[in-house]
N, C-alpha and C positions, 0 to 999 in steps of 0.2 A: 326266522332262524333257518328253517330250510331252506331257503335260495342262498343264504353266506354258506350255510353246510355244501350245497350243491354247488355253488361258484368255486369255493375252499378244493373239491374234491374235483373239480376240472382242471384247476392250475397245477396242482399238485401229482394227477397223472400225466397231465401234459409234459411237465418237466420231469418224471420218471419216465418217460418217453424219450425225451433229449438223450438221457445218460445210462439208457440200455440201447440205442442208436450207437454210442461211443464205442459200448462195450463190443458190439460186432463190428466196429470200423466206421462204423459213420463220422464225417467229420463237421457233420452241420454246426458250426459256433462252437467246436472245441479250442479251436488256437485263442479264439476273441473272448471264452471264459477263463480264461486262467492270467490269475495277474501274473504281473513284470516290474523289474526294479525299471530306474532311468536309463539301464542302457538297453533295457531291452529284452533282458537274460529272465523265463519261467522262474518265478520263487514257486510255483508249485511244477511238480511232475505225475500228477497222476497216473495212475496204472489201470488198466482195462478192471480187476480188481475194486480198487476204490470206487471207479464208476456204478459199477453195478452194487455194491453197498451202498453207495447213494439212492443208486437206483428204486432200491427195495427200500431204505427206509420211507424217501418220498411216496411209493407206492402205497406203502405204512398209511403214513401222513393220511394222504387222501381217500383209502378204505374206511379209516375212524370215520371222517368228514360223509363220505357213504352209509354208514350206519350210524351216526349221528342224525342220519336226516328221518329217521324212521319210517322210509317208505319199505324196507326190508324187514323180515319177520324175525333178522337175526339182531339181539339185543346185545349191549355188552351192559358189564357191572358198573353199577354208579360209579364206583370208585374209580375205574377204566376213564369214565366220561371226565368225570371231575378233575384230575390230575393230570391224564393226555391233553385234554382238550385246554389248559395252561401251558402245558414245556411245547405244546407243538408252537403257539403264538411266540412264548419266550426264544424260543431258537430261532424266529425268522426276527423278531424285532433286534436280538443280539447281532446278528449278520447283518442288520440294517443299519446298526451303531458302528460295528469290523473293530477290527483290531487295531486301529491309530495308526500302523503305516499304508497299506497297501489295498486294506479292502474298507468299504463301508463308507458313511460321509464322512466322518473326520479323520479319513484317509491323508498320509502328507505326502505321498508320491500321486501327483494326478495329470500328467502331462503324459499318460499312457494309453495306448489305445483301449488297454482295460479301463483303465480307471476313465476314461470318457465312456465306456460301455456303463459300468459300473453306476456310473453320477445320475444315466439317463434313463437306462433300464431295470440290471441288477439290484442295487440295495432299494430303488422304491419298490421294485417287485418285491422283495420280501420285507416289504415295511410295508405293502397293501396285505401282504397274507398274513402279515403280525396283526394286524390291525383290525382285520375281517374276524381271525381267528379269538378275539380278543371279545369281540362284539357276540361273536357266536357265543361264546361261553357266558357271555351278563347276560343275553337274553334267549337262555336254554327253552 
């Protein structure tokens, strides 16, 4: 359980790392994260804003996954462990399902250079954190 909790909690500031990069101008894999219809045109615009809300939830994310692993003296409440350690799996396995156009497998725009991002990297990356995370929590 501790090495999912410690793997969970590297992906997780790894990719709060990406999207507080954004927020001061990085542009490492911003254009190639963000889906596109067929011709081409952002369906999303993020703002420096939302990045860094992402930012910090993910950061979220993988602090639980760091004090889940109990090598720290700081504990949270069962309750904390019990019910986070569900919606965090649940929100990446949902993102791994997407919303039936544009993101997730059974996406029906897929001739985009997102959605070949998306098919190869994105949705099974967060279908391995759903997964991991899901594991972590049966075998507390």
């Amino acid at each position: 359980m501790m090495i999912l909790s410690v793997l969970l909690s590297l992906i997780l500031i790894v990719l709060a790392l990406i999207h507080f990069n954004w927020v001061f101008g990085g542009e490492f894999g911003f254009k190639e994260s963000l889906p596109t219809d067929e011709r081409g045109e952002r369906v999303l615009n993020p703002k420096r804003l939302d990045s860094a809300i992402v930012g910090l939830g993910l950061t979220a994310f993988g602090m639980f996954y760091v004090f889940k692993t109990g090598l720290f003296a700081f504990h949270l409440p069962e309750w904390i462990l019990n019910y986070v350690g569900w919606i965090i799996p649940v929100i990446f396995l949902l993102r791994a399902i997407g919303e039936f156009r544009y993101i997730g497998f059974f996406k029906r725009v897929k001739n985009t250079e997102f959605a070949q991002l998306d098919r190869k990297l994105f949705s099974p990356l967060c279908l391995l954190i759903g997964l991991l995370g899901v594991l972590a929590q049966l075998f507390k």
